[in-house]
PQR file with spaces between the fields and no chain letter, atoms N, CA, C, O and H, PARSE charges and radii, in Angstrom:
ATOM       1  N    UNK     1      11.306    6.109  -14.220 -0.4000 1.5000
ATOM       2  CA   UNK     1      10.779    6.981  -13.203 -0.0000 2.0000
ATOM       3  C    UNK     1       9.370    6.538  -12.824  0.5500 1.7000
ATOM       4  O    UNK     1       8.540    6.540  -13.733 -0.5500 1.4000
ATOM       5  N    UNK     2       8.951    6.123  -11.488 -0.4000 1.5000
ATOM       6  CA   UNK     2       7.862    5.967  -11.279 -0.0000 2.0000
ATOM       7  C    UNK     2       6.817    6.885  -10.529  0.5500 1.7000
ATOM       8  O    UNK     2       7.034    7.618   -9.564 -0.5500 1.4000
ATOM       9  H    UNK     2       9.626    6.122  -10.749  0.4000 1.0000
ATOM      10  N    UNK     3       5.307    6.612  -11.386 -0.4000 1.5000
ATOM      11  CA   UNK     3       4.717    7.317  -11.195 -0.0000 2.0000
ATOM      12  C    UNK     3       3.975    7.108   -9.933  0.5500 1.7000
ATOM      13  O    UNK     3       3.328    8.016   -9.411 -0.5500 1.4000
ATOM      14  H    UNK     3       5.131    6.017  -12.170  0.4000 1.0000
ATOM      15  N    UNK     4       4.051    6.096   -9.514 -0.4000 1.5000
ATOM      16  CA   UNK     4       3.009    5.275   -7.924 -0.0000 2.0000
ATOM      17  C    UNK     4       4.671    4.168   -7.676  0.5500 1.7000
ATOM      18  O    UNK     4       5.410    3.684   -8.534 -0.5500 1.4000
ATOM      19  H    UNK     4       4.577    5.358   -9.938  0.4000 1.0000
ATOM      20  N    UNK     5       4.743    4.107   -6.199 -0.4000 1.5000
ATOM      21  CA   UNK     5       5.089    3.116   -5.193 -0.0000 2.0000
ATOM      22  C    UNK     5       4.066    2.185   -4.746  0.5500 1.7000
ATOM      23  O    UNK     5       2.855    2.395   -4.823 -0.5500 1.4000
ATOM      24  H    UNK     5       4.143    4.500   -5.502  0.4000 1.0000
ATOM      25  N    UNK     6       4.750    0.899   -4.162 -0.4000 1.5000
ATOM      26  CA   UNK     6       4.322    0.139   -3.768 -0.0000 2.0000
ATOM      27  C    UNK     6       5.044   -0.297   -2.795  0.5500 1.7000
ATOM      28  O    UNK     6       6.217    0.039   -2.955 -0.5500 1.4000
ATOM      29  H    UNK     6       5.733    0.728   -4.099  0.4000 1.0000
ATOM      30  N    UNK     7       4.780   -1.195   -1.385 -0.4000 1.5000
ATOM      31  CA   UNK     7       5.376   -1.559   -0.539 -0.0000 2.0000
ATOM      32  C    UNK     7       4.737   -3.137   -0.305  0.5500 1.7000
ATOM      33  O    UNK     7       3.578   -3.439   -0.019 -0.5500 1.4000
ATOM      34  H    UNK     7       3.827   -1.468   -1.255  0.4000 1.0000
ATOM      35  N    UNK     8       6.009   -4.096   -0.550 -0.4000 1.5000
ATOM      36  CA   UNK     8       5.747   -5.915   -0.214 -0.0000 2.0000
ATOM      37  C    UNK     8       5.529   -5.967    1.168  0.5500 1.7000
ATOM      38  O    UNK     8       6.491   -6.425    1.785 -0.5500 1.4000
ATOM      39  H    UNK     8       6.951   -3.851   -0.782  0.4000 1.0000
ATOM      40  N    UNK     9       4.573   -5.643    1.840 -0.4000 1.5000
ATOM      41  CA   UNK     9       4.372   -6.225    2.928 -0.0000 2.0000
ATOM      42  C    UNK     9       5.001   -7.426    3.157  0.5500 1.7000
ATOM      43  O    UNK     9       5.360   -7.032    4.266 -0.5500 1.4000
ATOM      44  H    UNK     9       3.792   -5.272    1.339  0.4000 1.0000
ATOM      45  N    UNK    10       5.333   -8.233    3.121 -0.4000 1.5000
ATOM      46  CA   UNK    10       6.196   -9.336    3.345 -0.0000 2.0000
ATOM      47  C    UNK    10       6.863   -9.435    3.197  0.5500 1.7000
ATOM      48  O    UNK    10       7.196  -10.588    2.919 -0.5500 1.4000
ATOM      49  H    UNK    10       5.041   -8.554    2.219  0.4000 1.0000
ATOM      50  N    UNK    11       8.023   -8.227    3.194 -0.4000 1.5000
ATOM      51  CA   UNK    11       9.200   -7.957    2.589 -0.0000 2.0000
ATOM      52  C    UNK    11       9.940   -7.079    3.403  0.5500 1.7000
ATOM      53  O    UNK    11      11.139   -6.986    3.668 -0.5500 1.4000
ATOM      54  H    UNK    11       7.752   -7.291    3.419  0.4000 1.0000
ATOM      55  N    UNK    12       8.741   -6.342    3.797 -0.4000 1.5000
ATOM      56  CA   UNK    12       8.999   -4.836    4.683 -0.0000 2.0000
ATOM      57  C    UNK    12       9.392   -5.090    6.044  0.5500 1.7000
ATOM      58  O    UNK    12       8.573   -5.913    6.452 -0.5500 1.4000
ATOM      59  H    UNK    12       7.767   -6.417    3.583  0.4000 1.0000
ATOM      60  N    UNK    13      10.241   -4.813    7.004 -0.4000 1.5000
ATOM      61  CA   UNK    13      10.901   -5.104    8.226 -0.0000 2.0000
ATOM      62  C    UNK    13      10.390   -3.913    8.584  0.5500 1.7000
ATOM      63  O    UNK    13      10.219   -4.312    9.736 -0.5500 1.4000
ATOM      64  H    UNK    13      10.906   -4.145    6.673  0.4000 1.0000
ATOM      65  N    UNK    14       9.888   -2.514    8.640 -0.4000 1.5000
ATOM      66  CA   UNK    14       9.217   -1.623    9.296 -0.0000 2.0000
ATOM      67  C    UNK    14      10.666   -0.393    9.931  0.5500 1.7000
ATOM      68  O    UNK    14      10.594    0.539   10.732 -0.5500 1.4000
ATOM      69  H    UNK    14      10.027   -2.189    7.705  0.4000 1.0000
ATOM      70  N    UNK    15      11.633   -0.837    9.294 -0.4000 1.5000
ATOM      71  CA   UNK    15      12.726   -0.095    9.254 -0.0000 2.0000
ATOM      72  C    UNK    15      12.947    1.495    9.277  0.5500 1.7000
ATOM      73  O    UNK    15      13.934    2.101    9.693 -0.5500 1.4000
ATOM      74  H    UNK    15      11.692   -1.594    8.644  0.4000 1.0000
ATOM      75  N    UNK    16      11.404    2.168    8.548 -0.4000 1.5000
ATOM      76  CA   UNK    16      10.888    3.454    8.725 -0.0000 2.0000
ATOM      77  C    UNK    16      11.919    4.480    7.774  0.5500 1.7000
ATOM      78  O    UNK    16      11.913    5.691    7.998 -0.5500 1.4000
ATOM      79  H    UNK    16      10.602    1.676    8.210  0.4000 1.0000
ATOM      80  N    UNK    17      12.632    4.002    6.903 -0.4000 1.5000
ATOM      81  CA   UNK    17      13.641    4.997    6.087 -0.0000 2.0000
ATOM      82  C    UNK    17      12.939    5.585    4.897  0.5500 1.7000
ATOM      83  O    UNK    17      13.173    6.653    4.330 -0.5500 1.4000
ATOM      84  H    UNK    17      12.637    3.019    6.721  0.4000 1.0000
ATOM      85  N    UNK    18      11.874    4.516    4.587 -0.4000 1.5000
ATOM      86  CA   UNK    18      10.842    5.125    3.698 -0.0000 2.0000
ATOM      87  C    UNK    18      10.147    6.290    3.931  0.5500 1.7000
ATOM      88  O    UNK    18      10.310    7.375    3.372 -0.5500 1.4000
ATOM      89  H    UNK    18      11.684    3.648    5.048  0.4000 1.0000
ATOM      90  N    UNK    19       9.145    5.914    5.031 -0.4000 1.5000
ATOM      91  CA   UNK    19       8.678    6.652    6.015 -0.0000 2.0000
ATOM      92  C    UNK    19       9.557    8.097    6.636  0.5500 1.7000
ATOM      93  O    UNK    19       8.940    9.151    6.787 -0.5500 1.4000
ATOM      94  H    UNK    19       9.012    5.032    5.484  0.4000 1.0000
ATOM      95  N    UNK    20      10.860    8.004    6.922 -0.4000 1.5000
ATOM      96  CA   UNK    20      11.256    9.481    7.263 -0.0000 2.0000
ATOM      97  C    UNK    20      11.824   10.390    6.499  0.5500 1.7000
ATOM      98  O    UNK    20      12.052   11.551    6.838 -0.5500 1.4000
ATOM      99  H    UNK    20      11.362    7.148    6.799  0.4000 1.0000
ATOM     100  N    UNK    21      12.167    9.698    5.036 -0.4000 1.5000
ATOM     101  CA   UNK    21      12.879   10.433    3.716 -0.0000 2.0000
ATOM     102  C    UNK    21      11.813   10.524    2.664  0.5500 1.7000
ATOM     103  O    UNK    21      12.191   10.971    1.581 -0.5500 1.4000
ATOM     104  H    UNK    21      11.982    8.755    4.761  0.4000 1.0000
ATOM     105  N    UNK    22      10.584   10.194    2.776 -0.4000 1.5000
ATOM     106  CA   UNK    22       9.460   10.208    1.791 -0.0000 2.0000
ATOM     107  C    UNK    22       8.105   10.366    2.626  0.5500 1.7000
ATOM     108  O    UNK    22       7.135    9.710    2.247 -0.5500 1.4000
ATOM     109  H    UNK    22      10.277    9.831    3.656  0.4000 1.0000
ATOM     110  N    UNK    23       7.986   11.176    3.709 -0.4000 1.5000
ATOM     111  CA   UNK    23       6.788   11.117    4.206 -0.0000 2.0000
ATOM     112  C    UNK    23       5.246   11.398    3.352  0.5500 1.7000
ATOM     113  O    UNK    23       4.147   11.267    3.891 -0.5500 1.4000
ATOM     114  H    UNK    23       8.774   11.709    4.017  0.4000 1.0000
ATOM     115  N    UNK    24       5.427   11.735    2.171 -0.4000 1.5000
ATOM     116  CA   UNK    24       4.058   12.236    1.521 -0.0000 2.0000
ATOM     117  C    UNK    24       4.003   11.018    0.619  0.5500 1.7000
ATOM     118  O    UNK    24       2.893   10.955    0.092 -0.5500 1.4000
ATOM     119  H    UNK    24       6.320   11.841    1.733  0.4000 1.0000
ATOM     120  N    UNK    25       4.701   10.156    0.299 -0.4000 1.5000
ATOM     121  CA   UNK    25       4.376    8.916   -0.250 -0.0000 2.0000
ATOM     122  C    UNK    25       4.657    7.584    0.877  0.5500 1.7000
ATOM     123  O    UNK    25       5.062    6.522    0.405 -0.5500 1.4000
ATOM     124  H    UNK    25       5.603   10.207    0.727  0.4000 1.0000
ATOM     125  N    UNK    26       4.558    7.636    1.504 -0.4000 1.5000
ATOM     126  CA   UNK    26       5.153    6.246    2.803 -0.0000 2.0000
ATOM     127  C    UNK    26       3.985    6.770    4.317  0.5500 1.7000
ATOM     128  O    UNK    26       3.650    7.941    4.498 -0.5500 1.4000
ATOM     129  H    UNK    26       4.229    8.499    1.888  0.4000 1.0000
ATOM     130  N    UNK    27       3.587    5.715    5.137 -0.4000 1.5000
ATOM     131  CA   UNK    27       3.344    5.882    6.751 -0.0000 2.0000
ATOM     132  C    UNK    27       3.129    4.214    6.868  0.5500 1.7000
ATOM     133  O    UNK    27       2.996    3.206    6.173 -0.5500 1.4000
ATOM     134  H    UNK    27       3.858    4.763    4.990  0.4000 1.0000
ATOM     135  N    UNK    28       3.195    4.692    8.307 -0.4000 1.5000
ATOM     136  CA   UNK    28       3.037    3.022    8.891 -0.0000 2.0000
ATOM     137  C    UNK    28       1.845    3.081    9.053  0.5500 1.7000
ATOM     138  O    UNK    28       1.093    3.977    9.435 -0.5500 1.4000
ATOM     139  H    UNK    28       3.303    5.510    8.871  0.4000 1.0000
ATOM     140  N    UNK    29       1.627    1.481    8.557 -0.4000 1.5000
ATOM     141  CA   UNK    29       0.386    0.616    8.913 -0.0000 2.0000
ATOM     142  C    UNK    29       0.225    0.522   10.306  0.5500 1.7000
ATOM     143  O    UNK    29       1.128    0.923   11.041 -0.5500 1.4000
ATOM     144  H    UNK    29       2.238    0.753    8.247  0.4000 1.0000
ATOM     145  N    UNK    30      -0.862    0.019   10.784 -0.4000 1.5000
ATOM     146  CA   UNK    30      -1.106   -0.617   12.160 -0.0000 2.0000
ATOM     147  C    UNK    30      -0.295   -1.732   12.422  0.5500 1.7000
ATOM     148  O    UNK    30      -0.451   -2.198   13.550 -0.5500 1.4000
ATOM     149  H    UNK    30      -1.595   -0.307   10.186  0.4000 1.0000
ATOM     150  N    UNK    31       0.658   -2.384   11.591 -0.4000 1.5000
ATOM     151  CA   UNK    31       1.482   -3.302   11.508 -0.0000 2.0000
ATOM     152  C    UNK    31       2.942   -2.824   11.941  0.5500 1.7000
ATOM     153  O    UNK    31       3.741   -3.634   12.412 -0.5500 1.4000
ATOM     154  H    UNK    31       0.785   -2.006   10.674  0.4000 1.0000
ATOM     155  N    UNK    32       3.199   -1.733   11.798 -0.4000 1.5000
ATOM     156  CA   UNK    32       4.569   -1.014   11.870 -0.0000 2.0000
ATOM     157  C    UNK    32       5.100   -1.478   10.712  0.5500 1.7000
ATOM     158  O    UNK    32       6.307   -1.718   10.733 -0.5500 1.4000
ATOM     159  H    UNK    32       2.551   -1.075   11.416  0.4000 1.0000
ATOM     160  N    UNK    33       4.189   -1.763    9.187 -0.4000 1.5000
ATOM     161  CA   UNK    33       5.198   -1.819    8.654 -0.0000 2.0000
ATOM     162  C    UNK    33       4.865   -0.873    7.900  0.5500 1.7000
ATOM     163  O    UNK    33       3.755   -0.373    8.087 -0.5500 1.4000
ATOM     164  H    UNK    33       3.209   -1.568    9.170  0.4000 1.0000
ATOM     165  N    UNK    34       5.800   -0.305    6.735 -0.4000 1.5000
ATOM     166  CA   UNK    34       5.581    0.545    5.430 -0.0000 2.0000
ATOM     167  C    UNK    34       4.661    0.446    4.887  0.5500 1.7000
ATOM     168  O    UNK    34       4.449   -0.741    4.637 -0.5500 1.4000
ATOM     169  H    UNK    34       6.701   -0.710    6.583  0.4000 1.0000
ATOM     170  N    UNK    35       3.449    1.490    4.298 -0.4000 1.5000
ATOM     171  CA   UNK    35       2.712    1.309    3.303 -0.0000 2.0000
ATOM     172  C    UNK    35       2.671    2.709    2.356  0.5500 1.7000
ATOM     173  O    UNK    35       2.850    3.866    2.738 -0.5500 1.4000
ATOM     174  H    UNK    35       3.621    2.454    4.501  0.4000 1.0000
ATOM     175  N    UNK    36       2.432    2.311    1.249 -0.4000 1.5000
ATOM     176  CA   UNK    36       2.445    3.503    0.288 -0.0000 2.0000
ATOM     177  C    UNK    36       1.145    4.333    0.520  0.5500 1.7000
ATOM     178  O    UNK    36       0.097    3.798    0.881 -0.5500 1.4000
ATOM     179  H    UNK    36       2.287    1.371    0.939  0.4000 1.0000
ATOM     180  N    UNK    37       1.262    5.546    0.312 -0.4000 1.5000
ATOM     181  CA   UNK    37      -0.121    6.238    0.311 -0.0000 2.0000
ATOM     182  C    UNK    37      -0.265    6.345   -1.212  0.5500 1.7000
ATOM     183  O    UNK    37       0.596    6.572   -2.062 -0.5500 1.4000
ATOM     184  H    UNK    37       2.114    5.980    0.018  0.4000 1.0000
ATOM     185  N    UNK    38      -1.545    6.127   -1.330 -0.4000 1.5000
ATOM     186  CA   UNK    38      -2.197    6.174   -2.614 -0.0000 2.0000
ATOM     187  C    UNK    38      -2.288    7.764   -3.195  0.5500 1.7000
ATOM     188  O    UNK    38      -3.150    8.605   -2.940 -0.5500 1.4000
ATOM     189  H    UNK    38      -2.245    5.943   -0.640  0.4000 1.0000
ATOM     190  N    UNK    39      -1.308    7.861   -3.911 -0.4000 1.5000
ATOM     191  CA   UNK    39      -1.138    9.395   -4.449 -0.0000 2.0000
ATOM     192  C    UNK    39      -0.099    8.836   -5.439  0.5500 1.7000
ATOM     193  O    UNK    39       0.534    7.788   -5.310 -0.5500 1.4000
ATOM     194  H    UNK    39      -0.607    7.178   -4.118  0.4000 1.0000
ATOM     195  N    UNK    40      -0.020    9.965   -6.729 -0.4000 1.5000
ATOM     196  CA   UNK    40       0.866    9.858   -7.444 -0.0000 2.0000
ATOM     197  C    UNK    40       2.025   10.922   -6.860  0.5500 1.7000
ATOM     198  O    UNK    40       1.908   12.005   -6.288 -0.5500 1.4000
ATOM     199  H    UNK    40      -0.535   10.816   -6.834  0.4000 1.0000
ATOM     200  N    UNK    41       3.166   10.152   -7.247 -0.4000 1.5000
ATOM     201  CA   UNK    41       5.029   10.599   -6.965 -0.0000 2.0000
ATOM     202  C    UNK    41       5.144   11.892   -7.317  0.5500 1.7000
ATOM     203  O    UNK    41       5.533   12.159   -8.455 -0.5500 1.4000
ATOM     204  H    UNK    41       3.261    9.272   -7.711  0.4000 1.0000
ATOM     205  N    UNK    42       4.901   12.669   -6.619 -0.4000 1.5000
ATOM     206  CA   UNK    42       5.111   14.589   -7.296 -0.0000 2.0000
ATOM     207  C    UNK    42       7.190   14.579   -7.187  0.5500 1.7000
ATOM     208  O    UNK    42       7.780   15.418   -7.867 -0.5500 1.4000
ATOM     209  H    UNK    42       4.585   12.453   -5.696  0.4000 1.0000
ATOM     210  N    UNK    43       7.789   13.863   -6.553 -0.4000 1.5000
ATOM     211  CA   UNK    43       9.108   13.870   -5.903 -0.0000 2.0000
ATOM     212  C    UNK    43       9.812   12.447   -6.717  0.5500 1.7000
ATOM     213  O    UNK    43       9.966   11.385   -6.113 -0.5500 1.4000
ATOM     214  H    UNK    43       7.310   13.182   -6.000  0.4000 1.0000
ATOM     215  N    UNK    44      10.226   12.655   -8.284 -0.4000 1.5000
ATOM     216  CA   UNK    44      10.849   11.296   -8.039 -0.0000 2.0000
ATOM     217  C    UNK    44      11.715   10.958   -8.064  0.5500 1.7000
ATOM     218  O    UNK    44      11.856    9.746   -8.227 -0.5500 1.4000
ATOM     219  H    UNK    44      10.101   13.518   -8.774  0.4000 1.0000
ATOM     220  N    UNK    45      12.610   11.627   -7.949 -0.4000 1.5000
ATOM     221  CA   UNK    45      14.127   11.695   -6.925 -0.0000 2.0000
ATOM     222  C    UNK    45      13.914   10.915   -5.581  0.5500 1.7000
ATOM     223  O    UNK    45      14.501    9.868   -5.305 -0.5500 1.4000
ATOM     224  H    UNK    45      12.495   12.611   -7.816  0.4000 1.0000
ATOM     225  N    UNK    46      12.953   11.587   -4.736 -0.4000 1.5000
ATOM     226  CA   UNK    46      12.921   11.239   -3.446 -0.0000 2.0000
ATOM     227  C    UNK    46      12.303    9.672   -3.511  0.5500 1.7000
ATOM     228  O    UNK    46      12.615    8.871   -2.631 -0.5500 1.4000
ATOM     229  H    UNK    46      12.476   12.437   -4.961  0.4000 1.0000
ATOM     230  N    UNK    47      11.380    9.280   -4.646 -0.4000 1.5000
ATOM     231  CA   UNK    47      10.872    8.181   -4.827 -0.0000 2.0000
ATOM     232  C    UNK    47      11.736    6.977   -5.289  0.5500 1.7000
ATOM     233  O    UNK    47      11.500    5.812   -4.966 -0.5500 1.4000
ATOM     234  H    UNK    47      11.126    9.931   -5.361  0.4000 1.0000
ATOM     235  N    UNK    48      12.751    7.376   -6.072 -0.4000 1.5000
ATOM     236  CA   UNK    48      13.660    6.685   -6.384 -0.0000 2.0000
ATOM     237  C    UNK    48      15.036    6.112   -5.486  0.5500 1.7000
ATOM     238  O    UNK    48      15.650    5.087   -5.785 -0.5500 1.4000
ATOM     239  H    UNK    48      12.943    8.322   -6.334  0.4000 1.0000
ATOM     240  N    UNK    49      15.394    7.077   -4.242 -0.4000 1.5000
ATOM     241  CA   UNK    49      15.922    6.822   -3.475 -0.0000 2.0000
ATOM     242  C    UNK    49      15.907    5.652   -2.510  0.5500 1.7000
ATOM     243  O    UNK    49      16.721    4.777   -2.214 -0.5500 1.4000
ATOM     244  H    UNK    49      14.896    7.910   -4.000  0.4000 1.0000
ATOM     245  N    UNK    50      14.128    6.103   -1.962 -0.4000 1.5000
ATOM     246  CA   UNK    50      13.499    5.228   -1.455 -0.0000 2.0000
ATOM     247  C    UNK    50      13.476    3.687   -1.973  0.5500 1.7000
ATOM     248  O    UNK    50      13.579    2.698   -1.247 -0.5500 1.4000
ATOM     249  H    UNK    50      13.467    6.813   -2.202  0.4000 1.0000
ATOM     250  N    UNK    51      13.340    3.696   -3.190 -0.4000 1.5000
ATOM     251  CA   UNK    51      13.710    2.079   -3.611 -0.0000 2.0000
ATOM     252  C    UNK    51      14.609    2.112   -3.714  0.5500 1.7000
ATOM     253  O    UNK    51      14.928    1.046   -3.187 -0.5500 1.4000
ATOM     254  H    UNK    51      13.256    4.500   -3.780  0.4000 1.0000
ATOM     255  N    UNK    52      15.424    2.522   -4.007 -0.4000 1.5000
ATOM     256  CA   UNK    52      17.163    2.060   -3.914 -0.0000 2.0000
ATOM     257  C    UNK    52      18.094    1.944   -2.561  0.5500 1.7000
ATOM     258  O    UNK    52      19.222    1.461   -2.473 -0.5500 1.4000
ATOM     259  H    UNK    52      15.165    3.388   -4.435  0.4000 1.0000
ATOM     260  N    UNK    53      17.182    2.603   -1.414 -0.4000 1.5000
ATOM     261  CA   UNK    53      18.071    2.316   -0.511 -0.0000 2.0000
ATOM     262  C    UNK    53      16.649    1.625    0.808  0.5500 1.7000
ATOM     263  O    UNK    53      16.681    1.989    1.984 -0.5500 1.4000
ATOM     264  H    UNK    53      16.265    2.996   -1.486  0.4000 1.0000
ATOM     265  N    UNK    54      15.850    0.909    0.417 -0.4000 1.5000
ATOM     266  CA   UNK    54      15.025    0.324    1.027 -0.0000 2.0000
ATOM     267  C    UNK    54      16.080   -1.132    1.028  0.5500 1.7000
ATOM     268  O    UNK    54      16.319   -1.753   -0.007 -0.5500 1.4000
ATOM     269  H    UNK    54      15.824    0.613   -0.538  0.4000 1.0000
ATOM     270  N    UNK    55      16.692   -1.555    2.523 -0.4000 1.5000
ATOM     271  CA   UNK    55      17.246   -2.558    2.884 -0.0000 2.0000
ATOM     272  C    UNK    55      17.254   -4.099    2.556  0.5500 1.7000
ATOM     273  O    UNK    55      18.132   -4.953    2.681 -0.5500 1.4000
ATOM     274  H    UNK    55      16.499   -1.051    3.365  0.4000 1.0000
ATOM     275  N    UNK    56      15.370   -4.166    1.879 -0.4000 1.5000
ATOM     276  CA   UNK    56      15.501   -5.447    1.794 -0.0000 2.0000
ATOM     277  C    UNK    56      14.087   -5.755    0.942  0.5500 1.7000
ATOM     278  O    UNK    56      13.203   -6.612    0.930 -0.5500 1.4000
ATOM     279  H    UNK    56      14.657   -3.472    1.777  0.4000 1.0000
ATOM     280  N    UNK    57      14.578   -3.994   -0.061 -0.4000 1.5000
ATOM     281  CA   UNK    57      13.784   -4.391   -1.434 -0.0000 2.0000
ATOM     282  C    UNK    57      12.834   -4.224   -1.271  0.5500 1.7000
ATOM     283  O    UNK    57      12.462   -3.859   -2.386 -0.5500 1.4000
ATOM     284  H    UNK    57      15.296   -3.298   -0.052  0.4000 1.0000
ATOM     285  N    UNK    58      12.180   -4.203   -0.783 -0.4000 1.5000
ATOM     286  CA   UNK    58      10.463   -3.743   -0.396 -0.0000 2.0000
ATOM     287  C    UNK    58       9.788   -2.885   -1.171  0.5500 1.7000
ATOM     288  O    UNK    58       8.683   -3.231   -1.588 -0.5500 1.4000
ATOM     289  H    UNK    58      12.482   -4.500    0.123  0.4000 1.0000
ATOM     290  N    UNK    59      10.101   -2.133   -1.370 -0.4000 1.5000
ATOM     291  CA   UNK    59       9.423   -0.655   -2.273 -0.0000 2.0000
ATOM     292  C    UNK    59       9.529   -1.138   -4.035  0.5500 1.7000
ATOM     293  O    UNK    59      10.578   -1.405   -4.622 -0.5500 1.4000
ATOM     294  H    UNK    59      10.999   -1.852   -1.031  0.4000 1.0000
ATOM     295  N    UNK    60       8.629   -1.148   -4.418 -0.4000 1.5000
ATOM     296  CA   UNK    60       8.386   -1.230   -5.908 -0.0000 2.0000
ATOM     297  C    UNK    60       7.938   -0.151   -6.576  0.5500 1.7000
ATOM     298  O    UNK    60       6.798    0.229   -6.309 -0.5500 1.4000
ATOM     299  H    UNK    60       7.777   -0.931   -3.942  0.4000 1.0000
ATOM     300  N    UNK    61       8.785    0.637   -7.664 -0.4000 1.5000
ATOM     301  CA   UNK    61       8.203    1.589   -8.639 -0.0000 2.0000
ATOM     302  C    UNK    61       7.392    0.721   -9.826  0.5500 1.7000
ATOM     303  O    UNK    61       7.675   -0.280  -10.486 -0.5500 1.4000
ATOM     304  H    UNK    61       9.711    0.328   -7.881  0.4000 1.0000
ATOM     305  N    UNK    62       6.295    1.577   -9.759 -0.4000 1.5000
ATOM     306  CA   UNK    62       5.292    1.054  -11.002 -0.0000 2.0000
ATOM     307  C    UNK    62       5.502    2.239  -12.176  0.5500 1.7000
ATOM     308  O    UNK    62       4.897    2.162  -13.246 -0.5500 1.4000
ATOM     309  H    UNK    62       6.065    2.390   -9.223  0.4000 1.0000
């Protein structure tokens, strides 16, 4: 179970599934792509989802 996310910018296609199923841990950069907000995971169900159904792996639990 993780306590902080992370998002590979170079990994991230800006796909926004993070972003609309985890809005208090996920928003877009000025890049359109995913970035984590710096907060710890109060949700980690919802956090865990998010990496598991992030398309192309992007999201890292720490």
């Amino acid at each position: 179970m993780p306590s902080k996310v992370s998002v590979n910018n170079d990994a991230c296609i800006g796909c926004g599934l993070c972003v609309g199923s985890c809005p208090d841990l996920f928003e877009f950069g000025d890049d359109g792509k995913a970035v984590a907000v710096d907060a710890p995971v109060t949700d980690e169900a919802a956090a865990e989802d998010a990496i598991a159904n992030c398309p192309v792996g992007a999201i890292v639990g720490e």
